[in-house]
Structures are given as C-alpha cells and as structure tokens.
N, C-alpha and C positions, 0 to 999 in steps of 0.2 A: 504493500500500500504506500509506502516513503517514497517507494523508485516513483510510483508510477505518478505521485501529485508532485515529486521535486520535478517530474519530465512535463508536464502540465506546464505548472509555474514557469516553465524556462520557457517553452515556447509561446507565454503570454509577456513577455518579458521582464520578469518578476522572480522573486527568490525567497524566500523564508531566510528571516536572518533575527528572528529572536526564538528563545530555546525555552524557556518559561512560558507560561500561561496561569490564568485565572479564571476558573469556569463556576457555573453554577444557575440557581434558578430563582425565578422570583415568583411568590405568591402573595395571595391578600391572605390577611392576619384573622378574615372574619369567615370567608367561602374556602381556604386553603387551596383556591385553585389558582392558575398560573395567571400571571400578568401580561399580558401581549408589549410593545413598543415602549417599555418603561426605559427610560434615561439612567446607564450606565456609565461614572466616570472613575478615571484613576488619578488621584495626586499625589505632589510628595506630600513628604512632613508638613512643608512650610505651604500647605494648601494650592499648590501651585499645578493647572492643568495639566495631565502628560498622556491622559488617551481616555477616547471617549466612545459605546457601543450602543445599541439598543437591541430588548431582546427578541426573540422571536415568537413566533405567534403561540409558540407552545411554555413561552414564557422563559427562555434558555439564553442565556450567553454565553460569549468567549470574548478573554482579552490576553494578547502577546504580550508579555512584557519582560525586561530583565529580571535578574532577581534582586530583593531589596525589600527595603521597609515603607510601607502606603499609606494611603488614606482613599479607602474605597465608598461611593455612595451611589444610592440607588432613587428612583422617584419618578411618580408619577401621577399625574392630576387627578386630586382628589384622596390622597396621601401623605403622608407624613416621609420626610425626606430619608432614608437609613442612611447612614454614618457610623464607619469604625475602623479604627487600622486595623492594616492586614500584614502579612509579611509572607512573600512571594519565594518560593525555595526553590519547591516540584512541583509538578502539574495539579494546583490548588482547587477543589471544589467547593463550591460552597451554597448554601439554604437562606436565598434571603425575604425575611418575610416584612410586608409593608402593612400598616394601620394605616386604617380613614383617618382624612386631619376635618379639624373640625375648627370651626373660625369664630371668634368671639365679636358679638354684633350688639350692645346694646342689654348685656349680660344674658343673651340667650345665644343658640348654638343653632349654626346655620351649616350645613353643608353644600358644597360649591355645587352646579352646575351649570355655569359656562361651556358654550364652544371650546375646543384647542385644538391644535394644530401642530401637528407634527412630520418634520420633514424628512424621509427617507431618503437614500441614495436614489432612488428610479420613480418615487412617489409621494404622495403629499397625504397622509391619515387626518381626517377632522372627523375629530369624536364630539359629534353632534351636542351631546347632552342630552337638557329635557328644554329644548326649543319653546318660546313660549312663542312665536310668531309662525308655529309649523302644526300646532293643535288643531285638532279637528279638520287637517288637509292632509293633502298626497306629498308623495315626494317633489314634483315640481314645487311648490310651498317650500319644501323644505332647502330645494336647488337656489331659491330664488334669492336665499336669505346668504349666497355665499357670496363672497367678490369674485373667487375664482371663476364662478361659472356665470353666464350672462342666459337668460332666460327672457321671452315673451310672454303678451298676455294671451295668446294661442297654446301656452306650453310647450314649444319648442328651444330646445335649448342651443347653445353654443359654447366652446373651449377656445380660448384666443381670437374670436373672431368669425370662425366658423363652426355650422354646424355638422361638419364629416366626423363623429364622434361614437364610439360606442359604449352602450350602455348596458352595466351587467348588473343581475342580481346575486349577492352572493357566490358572485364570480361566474354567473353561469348568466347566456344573454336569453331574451324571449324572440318567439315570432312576430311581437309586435313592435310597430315604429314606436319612436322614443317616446312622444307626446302621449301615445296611449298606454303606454305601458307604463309610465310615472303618474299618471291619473288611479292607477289601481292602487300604488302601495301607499298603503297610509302611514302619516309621518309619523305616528307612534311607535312602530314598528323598528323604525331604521335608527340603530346605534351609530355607524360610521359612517364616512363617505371618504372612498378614494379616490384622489385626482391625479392620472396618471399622464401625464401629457408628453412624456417623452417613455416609451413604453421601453421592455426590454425586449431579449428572445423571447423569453418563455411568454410571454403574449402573441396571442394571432397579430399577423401584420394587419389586418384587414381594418383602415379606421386612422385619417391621414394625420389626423389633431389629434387624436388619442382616446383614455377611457375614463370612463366613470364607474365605480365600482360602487355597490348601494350595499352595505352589510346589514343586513334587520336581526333581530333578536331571534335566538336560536340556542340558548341555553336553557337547557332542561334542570328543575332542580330535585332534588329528594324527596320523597312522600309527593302531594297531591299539592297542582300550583291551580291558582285563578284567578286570569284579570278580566275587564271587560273593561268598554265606552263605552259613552253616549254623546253622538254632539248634532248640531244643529246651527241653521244658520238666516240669516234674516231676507234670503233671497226663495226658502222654502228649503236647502238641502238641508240632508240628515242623514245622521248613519251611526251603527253599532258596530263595534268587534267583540267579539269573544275567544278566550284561549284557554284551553283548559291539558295539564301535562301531568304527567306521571313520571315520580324518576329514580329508578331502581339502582342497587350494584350492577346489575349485570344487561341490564335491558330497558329503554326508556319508553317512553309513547310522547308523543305530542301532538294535538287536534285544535286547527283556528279553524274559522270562520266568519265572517262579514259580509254586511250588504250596507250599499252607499248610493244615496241620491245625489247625482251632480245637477243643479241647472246652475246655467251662466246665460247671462243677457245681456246684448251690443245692439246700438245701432252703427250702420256703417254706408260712407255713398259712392259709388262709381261713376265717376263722367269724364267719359271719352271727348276727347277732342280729335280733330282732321278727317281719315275718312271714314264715313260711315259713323258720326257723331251721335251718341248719346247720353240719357244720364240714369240711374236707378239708385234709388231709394230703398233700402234694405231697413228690415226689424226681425231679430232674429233669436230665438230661446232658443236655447243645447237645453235638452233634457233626457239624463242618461239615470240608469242601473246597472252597478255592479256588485254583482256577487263573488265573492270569493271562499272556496272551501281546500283546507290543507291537512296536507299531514305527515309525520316523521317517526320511524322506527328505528330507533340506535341501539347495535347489541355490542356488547363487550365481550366473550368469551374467554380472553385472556389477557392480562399485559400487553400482547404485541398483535392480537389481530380486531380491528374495529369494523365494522359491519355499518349500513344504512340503506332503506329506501324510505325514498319520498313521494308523497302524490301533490298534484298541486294546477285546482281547475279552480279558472275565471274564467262569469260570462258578463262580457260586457256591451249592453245594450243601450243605443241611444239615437233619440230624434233632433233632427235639427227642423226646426220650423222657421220660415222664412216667408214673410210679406213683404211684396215689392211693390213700389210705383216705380213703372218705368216708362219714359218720357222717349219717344224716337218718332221722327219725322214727324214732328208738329201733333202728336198727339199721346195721350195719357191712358196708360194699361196697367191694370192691378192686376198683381200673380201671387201665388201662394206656391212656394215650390218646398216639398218633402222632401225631408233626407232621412230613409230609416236604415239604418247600419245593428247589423251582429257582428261581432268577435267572440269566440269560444276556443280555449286554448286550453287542453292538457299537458301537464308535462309529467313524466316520471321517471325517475332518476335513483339510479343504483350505485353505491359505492364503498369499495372494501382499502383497507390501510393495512398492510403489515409494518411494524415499526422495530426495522433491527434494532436499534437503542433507543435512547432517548429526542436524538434527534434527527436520525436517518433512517428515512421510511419509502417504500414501491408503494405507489397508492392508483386503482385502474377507476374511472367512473365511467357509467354510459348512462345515454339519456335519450330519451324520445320526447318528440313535442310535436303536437297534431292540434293546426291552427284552420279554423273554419271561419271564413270573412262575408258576409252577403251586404252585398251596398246596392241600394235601392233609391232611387231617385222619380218623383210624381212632380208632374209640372200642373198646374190647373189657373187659368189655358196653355195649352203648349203649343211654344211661340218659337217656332224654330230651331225645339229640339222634341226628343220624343221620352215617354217614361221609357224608365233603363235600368235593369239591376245587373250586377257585378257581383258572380262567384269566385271566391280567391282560399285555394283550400290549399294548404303546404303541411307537410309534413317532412321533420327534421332529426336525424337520424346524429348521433355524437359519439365516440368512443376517446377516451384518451388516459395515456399511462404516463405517469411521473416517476422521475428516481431522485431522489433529495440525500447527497451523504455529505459527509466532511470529510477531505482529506489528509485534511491536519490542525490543527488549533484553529488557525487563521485562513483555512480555504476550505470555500462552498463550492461545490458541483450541483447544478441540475440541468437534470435531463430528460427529455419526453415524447412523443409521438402522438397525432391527433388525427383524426379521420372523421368528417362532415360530411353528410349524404342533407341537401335539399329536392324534395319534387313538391314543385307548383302545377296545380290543373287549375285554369283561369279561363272564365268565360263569362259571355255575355250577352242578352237577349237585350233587343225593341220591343217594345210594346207599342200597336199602332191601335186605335177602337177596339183595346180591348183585345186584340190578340197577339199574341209575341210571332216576332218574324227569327227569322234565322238565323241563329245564335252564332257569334265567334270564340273560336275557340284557341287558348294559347297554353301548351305545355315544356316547360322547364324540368329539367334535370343537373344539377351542380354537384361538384366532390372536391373537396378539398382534403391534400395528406399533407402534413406537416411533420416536422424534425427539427427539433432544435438543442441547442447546451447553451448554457452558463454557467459562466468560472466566477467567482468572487473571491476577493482576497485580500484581509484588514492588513496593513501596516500601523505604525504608529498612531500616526496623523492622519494617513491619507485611506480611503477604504476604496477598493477598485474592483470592478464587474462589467464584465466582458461576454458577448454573446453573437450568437452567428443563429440565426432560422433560414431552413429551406423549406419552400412552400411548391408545391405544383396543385394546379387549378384547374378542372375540365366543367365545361359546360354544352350541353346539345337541348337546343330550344325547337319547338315546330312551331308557327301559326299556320292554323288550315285554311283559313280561309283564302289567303292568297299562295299556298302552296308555298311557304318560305319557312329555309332551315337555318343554324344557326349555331356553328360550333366551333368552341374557345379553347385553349390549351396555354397555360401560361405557369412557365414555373422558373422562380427567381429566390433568391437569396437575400435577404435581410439582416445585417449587422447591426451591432448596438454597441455603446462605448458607457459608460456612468462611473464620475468620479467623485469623491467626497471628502473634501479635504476641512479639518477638523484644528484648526489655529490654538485655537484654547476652547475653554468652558463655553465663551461669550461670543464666539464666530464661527461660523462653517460657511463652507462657498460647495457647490456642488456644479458640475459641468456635464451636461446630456448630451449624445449624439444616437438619433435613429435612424433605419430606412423603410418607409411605410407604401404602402398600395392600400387604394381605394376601388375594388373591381365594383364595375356596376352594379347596382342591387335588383332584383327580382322588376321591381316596380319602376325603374331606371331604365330597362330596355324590353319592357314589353310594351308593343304595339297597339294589344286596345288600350283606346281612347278614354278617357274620365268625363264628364262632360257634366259642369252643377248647374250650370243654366247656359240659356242662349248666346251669351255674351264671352262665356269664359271654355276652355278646351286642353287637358292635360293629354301629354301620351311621351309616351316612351321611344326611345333611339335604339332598334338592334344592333346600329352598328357601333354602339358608342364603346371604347377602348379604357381599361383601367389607365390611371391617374399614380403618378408615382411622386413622393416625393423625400427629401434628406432632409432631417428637423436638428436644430441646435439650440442650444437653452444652458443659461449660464445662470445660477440664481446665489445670494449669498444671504446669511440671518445672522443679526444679532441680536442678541437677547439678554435680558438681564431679568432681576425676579417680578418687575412691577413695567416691562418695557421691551416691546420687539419692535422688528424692521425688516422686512424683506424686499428686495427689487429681485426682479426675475428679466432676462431681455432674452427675445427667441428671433428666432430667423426659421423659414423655411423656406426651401425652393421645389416648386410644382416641378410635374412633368406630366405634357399632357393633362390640364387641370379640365372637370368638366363644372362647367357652365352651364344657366340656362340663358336660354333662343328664345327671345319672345317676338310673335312676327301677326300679320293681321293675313289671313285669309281670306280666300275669294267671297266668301257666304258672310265678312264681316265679323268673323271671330276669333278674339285673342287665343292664339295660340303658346302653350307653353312645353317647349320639351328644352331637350340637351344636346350638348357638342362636348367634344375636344377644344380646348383654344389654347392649348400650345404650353406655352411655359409661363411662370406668375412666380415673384419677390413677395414673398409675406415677412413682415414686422411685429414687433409685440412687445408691450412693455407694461410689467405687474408688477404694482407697488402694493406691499399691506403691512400697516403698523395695527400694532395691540397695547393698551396701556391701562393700566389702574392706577390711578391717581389716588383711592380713597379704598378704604376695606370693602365699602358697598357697591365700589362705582367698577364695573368693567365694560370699554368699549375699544371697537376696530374702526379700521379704516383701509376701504380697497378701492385701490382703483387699476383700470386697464383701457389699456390702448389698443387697438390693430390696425394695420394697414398691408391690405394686396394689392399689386399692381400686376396687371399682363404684360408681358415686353411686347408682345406687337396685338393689335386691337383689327381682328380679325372682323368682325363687321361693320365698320367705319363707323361707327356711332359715335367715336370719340368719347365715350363715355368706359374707361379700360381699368377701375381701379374698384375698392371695397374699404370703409372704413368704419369703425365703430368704438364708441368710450363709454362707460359708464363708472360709478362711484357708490360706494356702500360706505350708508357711516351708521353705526348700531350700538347701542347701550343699551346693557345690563344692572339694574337694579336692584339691590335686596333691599328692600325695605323694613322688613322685619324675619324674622325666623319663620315664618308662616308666607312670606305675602314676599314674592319676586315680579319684576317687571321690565319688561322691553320695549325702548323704540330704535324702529330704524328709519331711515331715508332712501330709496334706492332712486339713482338718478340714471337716465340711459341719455347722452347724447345725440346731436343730429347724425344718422346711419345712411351710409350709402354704400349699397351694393349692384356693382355693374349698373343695369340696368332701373334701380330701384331707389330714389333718396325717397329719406323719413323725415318729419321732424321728431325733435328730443321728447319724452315726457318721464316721469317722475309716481312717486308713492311714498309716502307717508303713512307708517303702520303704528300699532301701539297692542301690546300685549300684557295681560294680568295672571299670574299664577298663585291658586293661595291653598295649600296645603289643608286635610281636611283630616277625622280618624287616625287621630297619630300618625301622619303621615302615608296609611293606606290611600286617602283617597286626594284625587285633586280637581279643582276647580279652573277652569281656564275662560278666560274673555281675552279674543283677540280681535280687531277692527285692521279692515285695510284701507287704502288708499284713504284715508282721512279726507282730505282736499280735492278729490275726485279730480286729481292729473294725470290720470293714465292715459289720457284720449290723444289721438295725432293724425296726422297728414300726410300724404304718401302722392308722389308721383313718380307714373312709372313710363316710362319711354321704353317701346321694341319699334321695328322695323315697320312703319305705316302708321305707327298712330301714338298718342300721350294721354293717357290716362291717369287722372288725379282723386284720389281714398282721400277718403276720412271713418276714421274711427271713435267710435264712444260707448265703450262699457262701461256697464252697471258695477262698477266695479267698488263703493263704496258699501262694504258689508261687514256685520259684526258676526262672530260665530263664538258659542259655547260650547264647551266639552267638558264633560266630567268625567273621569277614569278611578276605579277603583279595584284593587288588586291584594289577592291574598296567596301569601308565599314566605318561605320558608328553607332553611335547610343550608347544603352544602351543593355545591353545581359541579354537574360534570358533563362536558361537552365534546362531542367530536371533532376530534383534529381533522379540518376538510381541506386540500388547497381549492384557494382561489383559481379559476380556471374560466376561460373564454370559449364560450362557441359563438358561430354563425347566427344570425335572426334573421326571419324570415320576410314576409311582406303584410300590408294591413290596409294600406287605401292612399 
C-alpha cells in the first residue's frame, strides 16, 4: 500500500514529507454521534496557527504533522470550542467530544440558530439553521434567502449568472426541471445546502455553472420520533407535513408525508411592436396540489455492512388560469386560456456500504425514476391556435459504484463508475371541435458511462485534489412524423484542479479549475412544439451540439470570531455556448428555440461579509456580479452580451430566549440577457419565530415583499419585432406555520455518498 500511494503522489507531483500524524473523531456530547465539517486546528504552545482540517462527513480527521508539543482544538457552530495540549510522538488517535454552547441573553439561555457557512476545498456547506424567512415555503424560499444563488419570482434559479445548473436532492437529481422540483420540498425539511460551482471529478460533468446540493433531514432517532406542520397563508395556500420514525440497533423505519396548496397570482402585459402589432392583457392564478408520500428502511447487520431502500412519490398537480384582453387590428377579444399540467414521479433507490475501516468504504446504489408529464392546454375562443395536450413520460435508469480509501495519513483516493439509461416517449395531439387529429410522436433514448478518480493530499498549509472524469454519451432520437433520426456519440474527458491554501487560523485562499459540458436536454432538442397561446411558440433544435466550457474561480476568507469576508472572482470560457433565437414567423408568432453561437467570456464577482456587532445582532451581506459577452454576435442584433447584480443584506435577531427575528432586503439589479433587458426590483421580508412547549413547539409569522416591489418591465427584441412585459404579482403575503415535534434519544444515521444523476424533462 506505501509503494503504491508514494507512486501516486509522484506522478501528481507531490511527496509525503511528514512522518507523524494526528487522527481521530469528533462527536456531540449529547447524541454521541459524529460531527460532519467541524473546524480542526493545530498550534504551538504560544497559540500560534500551524495547520488546519475539517472533518469528514462520518465525523473523522487527519493531520501530518512533526512531532512535538501542541495545542489542538476542535469547533463547530452551535458548540463549545474543545481545547487541550496534545503531544505528537506516533501515529496519535484521538475521541473528541463537543457540548452545545449556550449564550447568555438577558439572564436566560438562548441557543444559536443562525445560517453559517462553510468553505471547503471544491464547495461551499451552509447549514441553513431554523430559517425564519423559509417557514411554511419550499426550497426556492429557502434558495432565495442566499446571496450565492440569485433566484426569480417564477422560481427559476441561477449560479453566477446563469441558469445551466444542476440541482440535487441529497445528492441524487429528479426528472423534474429545477422550478418544479424546489416547489415540492419544503423548507422545513432541508438542513444544508451545497454550492458547488467549481465541481470536481467525482461529479457528472453534465451542468456548465455547476451544482446545488439540497440535504433534508434524514436522521432516524431511537425508540418512536414525531413531528408535524401546519401552515397557511393569506393568498389561501396551506399545507401539513407529517413524519413519523422508528429507530432501532439494528434496523430503522422512516414514513413522511405531505400535501401543499400552492396558489400564486400576477398580472402581466404583452405589447408587440412593428410587425404584426399587438397588445394583451393577462390575469393569471397558479393553483396547484402537491402531494408527497416517502419512505426509508436502514438495516445495520454489522459494523461494516449498511443496507437501505427508499421509496419516494410526488404528485404534483396544477392549473394555470388565465384571462386575457387582447387588442389586435383595431379590435378587443376576451380569452380564457387553460393550462392543466400533471407530474407524477416515483423514485426508488437501493443502496449497500461495506466499510473496510473507519473511513474507507465500496459503497454501489441504483435507482429508478419513472416520470409521467401530461400538459394540457384549452383556449376559449381559439384564436389561432388549437387545444393541445402534451404527453412526456421518461423513465430513468442509474447504477453507480464508489471506492473511498486512504493511502496514507495525508492522501485521499476516490474512485467510481456511473451508468445513466434515459427513454422519453413524447407526444402530442390537436384537438379540433372536439376531436383530436393526429398525434406527433417523439422518442429519445440517452446512456451515459462515466469513470472517474481523485487524489487529495493535505500538506501543511496547503491541501490539494486532483481529478480526471471520462464520460462517453450516446443518444438515438426518432420523430415520426416527418421520418427524422437523430444520433449523438460524444465522449470527452474532464479534469479538475482545487487548491486550499491555509495562511493561518484567520485566512484561507482557495483556487478552482474545471472542464464542464452542457449536452442538450431532452426538452432542448425535441421538435414538438409548446404553444401557450397564439402569440407565443416554444420548440426545440435536433441539431443543437453540447456546449463546453473551462471554469476558474479564485476565492479567499477571512474570518475572525464576530467578522468575515469573502470575495470570490470566476472567469469562464464557453465553447459552443447555446442561446436562444427569438424570430417572428410567417403566421405572426414569436418564436422561441436555440443555436450554437460560438464562443462567450463570462465574468463574476462575489463578495459576502458576516458580522455580529452585538450578542443579539447577527447579519450578512452579499452581493454578485456577472457579465457574458459572445466574441462574435452571430445574428447582427448587436445586442451580444448578458448581465446581472443583485445584493442581500439580512439580520438576525434574538430578542429574547423564546422570541427570534429576521429581516432581509433582497435587491436584483437592471438584467440583461442577449436578447432580453429587465428593469431592477426588490423585497423587503420580515420574519417572527417564538418558541412554544418547552421548546417542542414553534410559532412562525413571516411576510414578504412588504413594499410590494417585486413588479418590473421587460423588453424583448428577436428578429422582426420588440416586445415590451410588464409584471405584477401578488406578491405581498403573510404566512403562519406552527410545527410541533416529539423526539428523543440517540441518532444513528447512514453513511450515504453524495452522488449525481441525470434528470429528466417536465415542460
């Protein structure tokens, strides 16, 4: 095992050149279970930084160091700091155990939850808390409240700029697009979020800006657990959860379920200018149902072999109702056009861990996910389009094996193998008086195999991880109705570079380089048509070509115990970037699909400070920049560039032992993409949490948009014509949540990697 990590090391250009170490684990003092990402440092005597780790997700460290006399400590938010010399001889272990710190407020005893934030070599952890601005919402809510991530009031999100991102749950992705699939999970659920923008190997390349990782709550505790909601909101939504767990030595149970009323209400106007001028008047209620029902069986059989299945169906159902006045050639036409959409998604998912030791373990999962989409469109009168529904059914097939060892003190190996089966059957009927005409039909078939390693390797100061992914990609499409085939084969290799270099206690700088592809998505190059009303017309490009690009990201932090600072600056360069085409067709309707347009300079700059001024007071501050440019502006529009800023400033309040509070601001500057300027708007939120039943139960009042500034303006220029949006949701709304929870015991939870698959399509 020496020969074969000193022969590694050498040809990463690197050496093992301390002969000591420091090992051991970290747990809480109350659960005795491990502590994930907790802050490992070594000093001298005279308190002086000289190397610094954080542990692993099974709560495990290591530190190289000479031998000699220390001062080792350990800490982690919402903890009490451990401190103690140590004295470094032979290969040292050690048992460290952390207590809850508890903060004196006014002679009562308050415990922290705030946001933090924590920066890894290849990703960024923010452990959420108990969000008092994300109660009684979904994860978008909860997305919304970050700086790092920039989010709409559609629920589309974006990472630097854009939105080429993907989105996992507990490491594993859905068949739904992003918007819909963060509408389901509810923000009480989700303890982390990871912001992974410079990915490594061991992540799919697939996702140009990188990923989001959504971790929810999945620890089972001893004997019989139970929480529930209730919340409500003053637009009419509502909704319960329920969780009920059992949790044995050797075999666990775990059973959720929820149902959630979403409505949301806008008005919004469209008016075309040049040819073929018009204008429409839109009023529009989203009103949805989701249901969700889960469940987890974790066996332990022994020390080293861990067991799991999961099941895990949402149906998510919802209408868009829409009243139009629409104004065209000198006369006035009321329309009522329906949008009724199903999504129905199971997924089930198997997975086994053998754990040679402590912290090297073969661990294989597979998964299935069978997504059922019917989109349905009623025009009344229909004015130059016809009713239409759209069947989109995939089903998504995953296998993949990890090897996690150590080498030696100071070097990580992983290793893996992934295998992705996608098939789409897509189709779609006319409805003419009442009778459907003849349906088009589109079938897709995709596979992805993947291979990848990374090396990692702590030095003193500097911590380094090195990776290489091969990917080969086949796809074969048919549309029947015009007899057209359609088959990809694309197989490229992916490197990664991440560097962490560690000054002392109060500085780290950290340096990313990746190579990513963007292959088209399902809903990207299929041919039929979308079509929400007479005016507008979605479709897909067969021939459109993945998108490559090399991402670089330089970030440094300093921090002290009441004060941070982080700036982040990225650069990326497209290849082959795809775009959308907006162009006016012969019949007068905006058309929307995609191209290739060559190569594009992306920019990016993310600044976020955090301070406490005051025992009670904690607040941030984020802000970000982007800027794309095209090197050459392939449809002469002159218009060849993308740009967008926004600012999050947020405080946290403890007002008393019982009674927390938050506000924040979130500001979006004036956005313009290619074809698309916005103007800026804003939110003003305010949120109340006050503790109830000794702290079993909690009370939440949260309000958005105060000031009802979320409304804006949109003009959009394609090829024939200029059309200018405006927007105004309903967007000033108060919601209550009560949550109440009875639990107990000691937790024990299975060790799962984080892992990536492929998602599917949705509309």
């Amino acid at each position: 095992m020496r020969t074969i990590s000193l022969l590694i090391i050498t040809l990463f250009g690197t050496q093992l050149i301390l002969g000591q170490s420091i090992s051991g684990k970290v747990i809480s003092g109350i659960s005795q279970q491990p502590i994930p990402y907790a802050t490992i440092i070594l000093k001298t005597l005279e308190n002086q930084f000289l190397e610094g780790t954080t542990t692993l997700e099974n709560g495990t460290f290591t530190l190289a160091y000479e031998a000699g006399d220390y001062i080792l400590e350990a800490s982690f938010i919402g903890f009490k700091t451990y401190s103690s010399s140590i004295i470094i001889e032979n290969n040292e272990e050690l048992t460290i155990i952390l207590e809850e710190e508890e903060t004196a407020l006014e002679e009562v005893v308050v415990t922290a939850e705030q946001t933090t934030v924590l920066q890894l070599i290849d990703k960024k952890v923010i452990n959420v808390g108990k969000d008092l601005l994300a109660s009684g919402g979904n994860a978008t809510t909860i997305l919304s409240q970050l700086s790092e991530v920039q989010t709409d009031r559609d629920g589309n999100i974006s990472l630097r700029g854009s939105n080429n991102v993907s989105v996992l749950v507990n490491g594993k992705p859905s068949p739904l697009e992003n918007n819909e699939l963060l509408q389901q999970i509810n923000a009480d659920e989700i303890i982390k979020v990871e912001i992974i923008t410079s990915p490594s190997a061991k992540y799919q390349a697939d996702g140009l800006t990188g990923i989001i990782n959504i971790l929810t709550k999945s620890k089972i505790q001893k004997g019989v657990n139970f929480s529930t909601n209730l919340n409500g909101n003053t637009l009419g939504g509502y909704g319960t959860r329920i969780n009920l767990n059992y949790g044995g030595e050797k075999i666990s149970y775990k059973i959720g379920g929820s149902y959630t009323k979403n409505i949301s209400k806008y008005e919004f106007t469209q008016d075309r200018n040049d040819i073929l001028p018009f204008r429409q008047e839109n009023d529009l209620v989203f009103n949805g149902d989701v249901y969700n029902f889960n469940g987890t069986i974790d066996w332990f059989p022994n020390d080293q072999n861990e067991f799991s299945i999961g099941l895990d169906f949402t149906d998510n159902s919802h209408t868009l109702d829409n009243d139009a006045i629409i104004f065209l050639n000198g006369e006035n036409t009321t329309q009522n056009t329906l949008g009724d959409h199903i999504h129905r998604t199971l997924k089930i998912n198997g997975n086994y861990r053998y754990k040679f030791n402590q912290e090297d373990y073969l661990e294989v999962d597979a998964q299935i996910s069978n997504n059922t989409n019917v989109l349905a469109s009623d025009f009344l009168p229909n004015l130059g389009v016809l009713d239409n529904s759209t069947d989109n059914d995939v089903i998504i097939y995953n296998t993949a094996i990890d090897l996690s060892t150590n080498l030696s003190e100071s070097t990580k190996l992983e290793t893996g193998l992934l295998w992705n089966r996608q098939n789409l059957d897509n189709s779609r009927v006319f409805i003419e008086n009442n009778t459907p005409l003849p349906q088009e039909n589109f079938e897709n078939t995709q596979s992805t195999y993947a291979l990848y390693a990374s090396l990692q390797h702590n030095l003193p100061k500097l911590n380094i991880q090195l990776g290489l992914r091969g990917e080969h990609f086949e796809r074969e499409a048919y549309l029947e109705a015009i007899d057209f085939s359609i088959q990809n084969n694309f197989t490229n290799l992916f490197p990664s570079v991440h560097l962490k270099y560690n000054w002392n206690e109060e500085n780290t700088a950290t340096f990313g380089f990746n190579r990513r592809t963007s292959r088209p998505t399902l809903i990207q190059i299929n041919p039929i048509t979308f079509q929400p009303n007479e005016f507008t017309l979605n479709q897909g490009n067969p021939s459109l070509n993945p998108e490559f690009s090399n991402n670089f990201d330089v970030s440094y932090r300093f921090e002290k115990k009441n004060f941070s600072f982080s700036p982040t600056l990225s650069y990326r360069l497209k290849e082959d970037a795809i775009t959308y085409n907006y162009f006016l067709n012969d019949a007068g309707v905006n058309v929307y699909d995609l191209i290739n347009n060559g190569k594009a300079d992306s920019y990016g700059l993310e600044l976020l400070t955090t301070f406490k001024p005051l025992v009670w007071w904690d607040g941030s501050i984020g802000f970000n920049w982007n800027y794309e440019k095209l090197r050459i502006d392939q449809l002469g529009l002159g218009i060849n560039f993308s740009r967008s800023t926004s600012l999050v400033f947020r405080n946290q309040l403890t007002l008393s032992k019982k009674t927390n509070a938050v506000i924040s601001w979130r500001y979006y500057g004036p956005r313009d993409y290619y074809f698309l300027a916005e103007s800026n708007y804003s939110s003003f939120d305010l949120g109340f949490r006050h503790k109830l039943f000794d702290g079993k139960g909690n009370l939440n009042l949260r309000i958005t948009d105060i000031f009802s500034n979320l409304g804006s303006t949109s003009t959009n220029t394609g090829v024939g014509f200029v059309q200018n949006d405006s927007y105004n949701p309903q967007s000033t709304i108060a919601y209550l949540t009560f949550t109440y929870t009875l639990s107990g015991g000691t937790v024990k939870e299975r060790a799962k990697k984080a892992r990536q698959y492929n998602s599917g399509i949705i509309e």
